[in-house]
LORO-848922 format. One record per residue (C-alpha): residue in one letter; x, z, y. Coordinates in nm, 2 decimals, padded with zeros to 4 digits, m for minus. Layout:
% LORO-848922
VOTI resn      x      z      y
VOTI    a      X      Z      Y
...
This chain:
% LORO-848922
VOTI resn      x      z      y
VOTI    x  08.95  10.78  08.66
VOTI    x  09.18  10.49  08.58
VOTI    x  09.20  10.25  08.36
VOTI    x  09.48  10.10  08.09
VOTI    x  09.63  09.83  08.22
VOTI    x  09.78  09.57  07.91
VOTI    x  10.16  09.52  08.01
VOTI    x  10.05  09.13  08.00
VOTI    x  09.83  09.14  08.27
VOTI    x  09.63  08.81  08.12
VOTI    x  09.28  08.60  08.09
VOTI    x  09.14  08.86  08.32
VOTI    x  08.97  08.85  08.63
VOTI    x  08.89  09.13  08.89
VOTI    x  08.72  09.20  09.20
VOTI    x  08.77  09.40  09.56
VOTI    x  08.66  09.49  09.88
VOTI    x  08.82  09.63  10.19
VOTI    x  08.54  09.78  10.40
VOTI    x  08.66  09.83  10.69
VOTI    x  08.77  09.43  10.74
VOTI    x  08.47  09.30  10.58
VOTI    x  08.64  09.14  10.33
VOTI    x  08.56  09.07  09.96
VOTI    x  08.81  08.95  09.77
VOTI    x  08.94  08.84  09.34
VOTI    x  09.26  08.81  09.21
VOTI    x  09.28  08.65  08.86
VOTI    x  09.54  08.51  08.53
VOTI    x  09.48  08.31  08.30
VOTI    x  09.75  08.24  08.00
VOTI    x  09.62  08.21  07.64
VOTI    x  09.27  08.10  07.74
VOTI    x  09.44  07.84  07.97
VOTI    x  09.66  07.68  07.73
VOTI    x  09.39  07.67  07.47
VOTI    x  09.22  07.43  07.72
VOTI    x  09.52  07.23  07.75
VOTI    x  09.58  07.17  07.43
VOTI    x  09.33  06.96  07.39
VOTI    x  09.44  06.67  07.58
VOTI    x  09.81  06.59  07.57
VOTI    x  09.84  06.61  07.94
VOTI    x  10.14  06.50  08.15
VOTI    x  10.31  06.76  08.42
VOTI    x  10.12  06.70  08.72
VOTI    x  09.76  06.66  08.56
VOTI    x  09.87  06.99  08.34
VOTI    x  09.93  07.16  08.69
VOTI    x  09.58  06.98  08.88
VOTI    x  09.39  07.18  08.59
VOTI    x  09.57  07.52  08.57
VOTI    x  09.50  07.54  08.95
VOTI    x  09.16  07.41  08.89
VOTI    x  09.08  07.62  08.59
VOTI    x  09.19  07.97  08.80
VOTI    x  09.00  07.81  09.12
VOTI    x  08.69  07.82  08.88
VOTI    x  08.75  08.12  08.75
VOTI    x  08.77  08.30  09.06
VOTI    x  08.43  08.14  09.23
VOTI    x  08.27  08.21  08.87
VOTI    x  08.34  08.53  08.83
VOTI    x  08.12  08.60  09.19
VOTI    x  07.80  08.48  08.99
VOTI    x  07.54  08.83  08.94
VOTI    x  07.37  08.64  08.70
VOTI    x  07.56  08.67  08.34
VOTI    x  07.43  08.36  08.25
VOTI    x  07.43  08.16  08.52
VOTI    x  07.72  07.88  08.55
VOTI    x  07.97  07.74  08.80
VOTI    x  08.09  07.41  08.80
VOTI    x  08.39  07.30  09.00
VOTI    x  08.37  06.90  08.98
VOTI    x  08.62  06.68  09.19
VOTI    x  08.54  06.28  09.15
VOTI    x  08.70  05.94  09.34
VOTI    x  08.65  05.55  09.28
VOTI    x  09.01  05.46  09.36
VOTI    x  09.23  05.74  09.29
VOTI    x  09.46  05.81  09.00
VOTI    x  09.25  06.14  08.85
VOTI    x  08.88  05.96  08.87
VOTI    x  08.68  06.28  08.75
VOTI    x  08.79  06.67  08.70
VOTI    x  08.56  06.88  08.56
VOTI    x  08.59  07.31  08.53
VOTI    x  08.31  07.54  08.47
VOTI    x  08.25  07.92  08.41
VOTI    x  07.96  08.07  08.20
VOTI    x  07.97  08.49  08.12
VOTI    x  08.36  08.46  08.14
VOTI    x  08.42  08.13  07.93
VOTI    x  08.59  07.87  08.09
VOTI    x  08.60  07.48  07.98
VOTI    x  08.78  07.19  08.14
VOTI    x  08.91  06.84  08.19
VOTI    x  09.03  06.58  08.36
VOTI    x  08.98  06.19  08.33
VOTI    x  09.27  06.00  08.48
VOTI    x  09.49  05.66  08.51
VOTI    x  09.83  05.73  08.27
VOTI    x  10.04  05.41  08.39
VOTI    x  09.93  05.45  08.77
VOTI    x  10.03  05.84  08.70
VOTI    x  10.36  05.73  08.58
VOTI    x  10.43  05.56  08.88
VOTI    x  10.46  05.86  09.11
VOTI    x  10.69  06.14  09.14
VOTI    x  10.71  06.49  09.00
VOTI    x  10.49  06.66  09.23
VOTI    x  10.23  06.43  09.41
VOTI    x  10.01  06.56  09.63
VOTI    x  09.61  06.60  09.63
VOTI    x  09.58  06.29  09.80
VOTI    x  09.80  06.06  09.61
VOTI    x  09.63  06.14  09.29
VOTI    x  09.25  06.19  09.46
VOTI    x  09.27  05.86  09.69
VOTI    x  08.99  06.02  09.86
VOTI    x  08.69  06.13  09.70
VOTI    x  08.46  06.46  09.69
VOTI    x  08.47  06.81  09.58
VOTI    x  08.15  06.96  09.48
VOTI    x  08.10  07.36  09.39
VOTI    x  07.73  07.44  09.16
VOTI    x  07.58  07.77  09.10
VOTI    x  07.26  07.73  08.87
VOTI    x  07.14  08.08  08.86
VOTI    x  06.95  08.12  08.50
VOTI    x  06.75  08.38  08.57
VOTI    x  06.55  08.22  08.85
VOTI    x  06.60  07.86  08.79
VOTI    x  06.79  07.81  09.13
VOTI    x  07.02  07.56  09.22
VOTI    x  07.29  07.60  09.46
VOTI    x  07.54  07.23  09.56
VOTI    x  07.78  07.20  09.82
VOTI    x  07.97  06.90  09.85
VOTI    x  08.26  06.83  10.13
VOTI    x  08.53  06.56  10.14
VOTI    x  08.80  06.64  09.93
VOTI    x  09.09  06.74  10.15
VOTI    x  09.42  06.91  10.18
VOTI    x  09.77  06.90  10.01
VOTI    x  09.64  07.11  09.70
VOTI    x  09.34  07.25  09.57
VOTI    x  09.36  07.59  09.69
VOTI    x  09.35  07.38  10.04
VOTI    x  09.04  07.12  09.96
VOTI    x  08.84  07.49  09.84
VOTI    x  08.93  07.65  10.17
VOTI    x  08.77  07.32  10.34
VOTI    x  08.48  07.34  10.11
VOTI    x  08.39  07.71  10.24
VOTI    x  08.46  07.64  10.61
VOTI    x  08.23  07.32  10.59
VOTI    x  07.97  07.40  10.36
VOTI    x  07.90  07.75  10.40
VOTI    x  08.12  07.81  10.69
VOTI    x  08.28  08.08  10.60
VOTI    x  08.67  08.19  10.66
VOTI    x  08.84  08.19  10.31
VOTI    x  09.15  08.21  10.20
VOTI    x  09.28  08.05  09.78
VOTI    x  09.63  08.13  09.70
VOTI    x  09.70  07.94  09.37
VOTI    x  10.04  08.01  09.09
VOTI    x  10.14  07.78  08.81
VOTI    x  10.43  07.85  08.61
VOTI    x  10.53  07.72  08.25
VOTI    x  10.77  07.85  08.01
VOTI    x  11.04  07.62  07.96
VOTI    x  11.15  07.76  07.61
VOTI    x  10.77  07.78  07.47
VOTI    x  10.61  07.52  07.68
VOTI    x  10.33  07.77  07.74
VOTI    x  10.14  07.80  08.10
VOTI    x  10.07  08.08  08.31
VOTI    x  09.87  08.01  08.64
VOTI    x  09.72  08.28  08.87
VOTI    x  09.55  08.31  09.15
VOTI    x  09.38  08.54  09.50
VOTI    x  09.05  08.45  09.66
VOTI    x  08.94  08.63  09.98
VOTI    x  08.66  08.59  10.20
VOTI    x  08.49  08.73  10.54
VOTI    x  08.17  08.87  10.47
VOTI    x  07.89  08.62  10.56
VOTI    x  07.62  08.65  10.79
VOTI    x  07.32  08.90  10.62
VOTI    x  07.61  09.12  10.47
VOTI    x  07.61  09.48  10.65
VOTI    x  07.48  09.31  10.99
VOTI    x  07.83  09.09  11.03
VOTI    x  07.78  08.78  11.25
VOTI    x  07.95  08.41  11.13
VOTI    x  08.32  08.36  11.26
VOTI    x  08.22  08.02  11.42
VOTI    x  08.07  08.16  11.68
VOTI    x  08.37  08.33  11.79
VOTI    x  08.68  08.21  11.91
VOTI    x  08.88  08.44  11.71
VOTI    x  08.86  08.73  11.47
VOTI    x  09.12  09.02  11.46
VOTI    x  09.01  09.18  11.11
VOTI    x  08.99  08.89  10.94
VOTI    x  09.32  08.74  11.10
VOTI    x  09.53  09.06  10.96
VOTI    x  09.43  09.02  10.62
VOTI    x  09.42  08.63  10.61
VOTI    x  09.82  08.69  10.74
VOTI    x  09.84  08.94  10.46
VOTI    x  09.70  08.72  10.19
VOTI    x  09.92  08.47  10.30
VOTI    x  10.23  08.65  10.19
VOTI    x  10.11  08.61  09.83
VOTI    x  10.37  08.42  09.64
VOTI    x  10.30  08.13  09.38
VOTI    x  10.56  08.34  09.14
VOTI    x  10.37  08.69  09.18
VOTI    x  10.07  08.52  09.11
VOTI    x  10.15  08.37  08.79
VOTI    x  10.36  08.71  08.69
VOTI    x  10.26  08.84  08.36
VOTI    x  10.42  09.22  08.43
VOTI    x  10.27  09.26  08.73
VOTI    x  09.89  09.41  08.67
VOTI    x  09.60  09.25  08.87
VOTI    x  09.55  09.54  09.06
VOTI    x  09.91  09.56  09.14
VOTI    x  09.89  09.25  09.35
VOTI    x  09.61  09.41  09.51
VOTI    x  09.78  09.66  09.59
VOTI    x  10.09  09.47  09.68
VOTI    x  09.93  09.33  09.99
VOTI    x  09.68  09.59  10.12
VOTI    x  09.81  09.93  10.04
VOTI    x  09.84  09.99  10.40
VOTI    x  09.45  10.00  10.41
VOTI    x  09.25  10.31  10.47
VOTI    x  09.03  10.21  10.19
VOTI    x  09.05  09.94  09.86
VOTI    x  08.78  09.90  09.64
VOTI    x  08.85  09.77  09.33
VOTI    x  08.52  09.59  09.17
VOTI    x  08.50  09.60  08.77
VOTI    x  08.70  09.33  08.56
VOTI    x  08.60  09.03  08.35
VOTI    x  08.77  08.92  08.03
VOTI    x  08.81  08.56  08.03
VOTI    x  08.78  08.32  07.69
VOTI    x  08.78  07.98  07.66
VOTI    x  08.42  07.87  07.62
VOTI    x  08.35  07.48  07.50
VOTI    x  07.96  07.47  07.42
VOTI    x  08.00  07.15  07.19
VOTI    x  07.93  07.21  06.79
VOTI    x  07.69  07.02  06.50
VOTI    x  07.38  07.23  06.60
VOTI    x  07.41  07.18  07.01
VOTI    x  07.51  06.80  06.97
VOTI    x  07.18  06.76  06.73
VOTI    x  06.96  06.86  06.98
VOTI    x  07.10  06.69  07.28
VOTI    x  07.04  06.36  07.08
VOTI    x  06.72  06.45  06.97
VOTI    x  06.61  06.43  07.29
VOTI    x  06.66  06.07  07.25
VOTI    x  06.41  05.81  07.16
VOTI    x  06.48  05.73  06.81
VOTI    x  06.51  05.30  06.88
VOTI    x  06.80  05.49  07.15
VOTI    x  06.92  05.68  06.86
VOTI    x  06.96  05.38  06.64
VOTI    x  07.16  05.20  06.90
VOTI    x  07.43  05.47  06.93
VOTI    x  07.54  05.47  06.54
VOTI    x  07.76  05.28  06.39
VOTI    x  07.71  05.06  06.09
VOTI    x  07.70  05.34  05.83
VOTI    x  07.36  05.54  06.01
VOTI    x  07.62  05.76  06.21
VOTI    x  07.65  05.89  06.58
VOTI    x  07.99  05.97  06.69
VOTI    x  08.01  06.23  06.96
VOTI    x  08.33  06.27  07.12
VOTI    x  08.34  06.61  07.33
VOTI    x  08.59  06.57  07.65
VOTI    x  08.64  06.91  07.69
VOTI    x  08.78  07.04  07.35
VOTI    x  08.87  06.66  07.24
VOTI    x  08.69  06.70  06.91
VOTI    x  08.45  06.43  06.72
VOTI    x  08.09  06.55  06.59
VOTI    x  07.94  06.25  06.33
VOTI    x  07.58  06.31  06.27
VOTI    x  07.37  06.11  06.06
VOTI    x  07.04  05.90  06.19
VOTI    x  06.88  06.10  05.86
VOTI    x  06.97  06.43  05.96
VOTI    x  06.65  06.34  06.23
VOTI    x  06.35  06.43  06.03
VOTI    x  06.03  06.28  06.26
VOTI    x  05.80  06.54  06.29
VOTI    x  05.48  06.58  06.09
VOTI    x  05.15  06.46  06.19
């Protein structure tokens, strides 16, 4: 049975496997949801692109999570460079985002500065807290490579050392300013999945060669190519296989947990001498949210100590 396809093909993310290379695989695009997130910050071109990229690599390593509400974080951090913190998550198909960065070094550069020139350095570090049983999962690696799709790749090798392969799309609309960004993850079954052994251990790997040479094919523009279907791309590369799985689909929504009743009881948590401290001359805490850019006043009396 198939399945309706919108002639958009947006803020969706899918799954696949191809059994007989022992490969897993997501393709996802991200428009509406995307540019909701941007929209909050007034970001310049190159910082607009870092998140897009960032946003899709989230969704993509999110979307794996068995646990609806467990939560991904994709978190890139330096000291000296020009973009000091970026921060994506993923929670039951919501995405959030941001990034913290220097505007006058920023203007400095060119166009299209690389990883490095904006990163100076730095790490990249990939969470999964799984809600169900309270486990948490951090790797961390040196952030490396030209792009982001490159310092993920890096992450997987080093950390978990496993062969993967990010292909990552931006495009924007020159007429309505509005961003499209796409992206492919695929990845060699690990050791424990149907028997298969870790690539390290081997000098090479036919299977996974052919479809990382496939993969590789994938262009930035078909990526971030509203007419062409997610499955399309899919099929695009592998329909030479004897067999594609395709895994079900998540919609994707922009997803900032901030409001009045979560900031309340973040700050209760608080000591109330601490509480004091934060507000302002009038009995008020001001709580500015990075990720959607919005301000949250709540009054010292709106804490009501509880009753003996």
């Amino acid at each position: 049975m198939t399945h309706p396809v919108p002639a958009a093909d947006l803020d969706r993310v899918t799954g696949f496997a191809i059994p007989e290379r022992h490969v897993r695989g997501r393709v996802a695009r991200l428009g509406p949801v995307l540019n909701e997130i941007l929209s909050a910050h007034a970001y310049p071109a190159p910082i607009e692109k870092l998140l897009a990229e960032a946003l899709t690599l989230t969704a993509l390593l999110g979307s794996t999570l068995k646990d609806a509400e467990g939560q991904m974080t994709l978190q890139a951090q330096t000291q000296r460079g020009i973009v000091s913190l970026m921060v994506c998550d993923y929670k039951n198909g919501e995405l959030r985002g941001y990034v913290q960065f220097d505007a006058t070094r920023l203007s400095r550069l060119g166009k299209n500065p690389s990883l490095s020139a904006l990163f100076n350095g730095g790490y990249l570090a990939v969470t999964f807290d799984q809600a169900l049983t309270n486990e948490r999962y951090q790797g961390i690696v040196p952030l490396e490579g030209a792009s982001i799709a490159e310092a993920a790749q890096s992450y997987f090798l080093q950390s978990e050392q496993i062969p993967t392969l990010v292909r990552l799309g931006v495009r924007k609309d020159k007429a309505t300013g509005k961003v499209i960004a796409g992206g492919l993850f695929l990845q060699h079954l690990p050791e424990g999945e149907v028997g298969r052994e870790r690539l390290h251990v081997r000098l090479d790997h036919p299977e996974w060669q052919h479809v990382e040479a496939l993969g590789g094919t994938m262009g930035a523009d078909e990526l971030a190519d509203p007419a062409i279907p997610l499955e399309g791309l899919v099929w695009r590369l592998f329909n030479e296989e004897s067999e594609v799985r395709m895994l079900a689909g998540h919609d994707l929504s922009r997803g900032c947990r901030c409001g009045a009743d979560y900031i309340q009881q973040v700050l209760a948590k608080f000591p109330e001498e601490e509480r004091a401290a934060m507000a302002d001359e009038g009995g008020v805490i001001k709580v500015d949210c990075a990720f959607c850019s919005k301000q949250f006043p709540v009054a010292l009396a709106d804490f009501v100590p509880p009753s003996l």
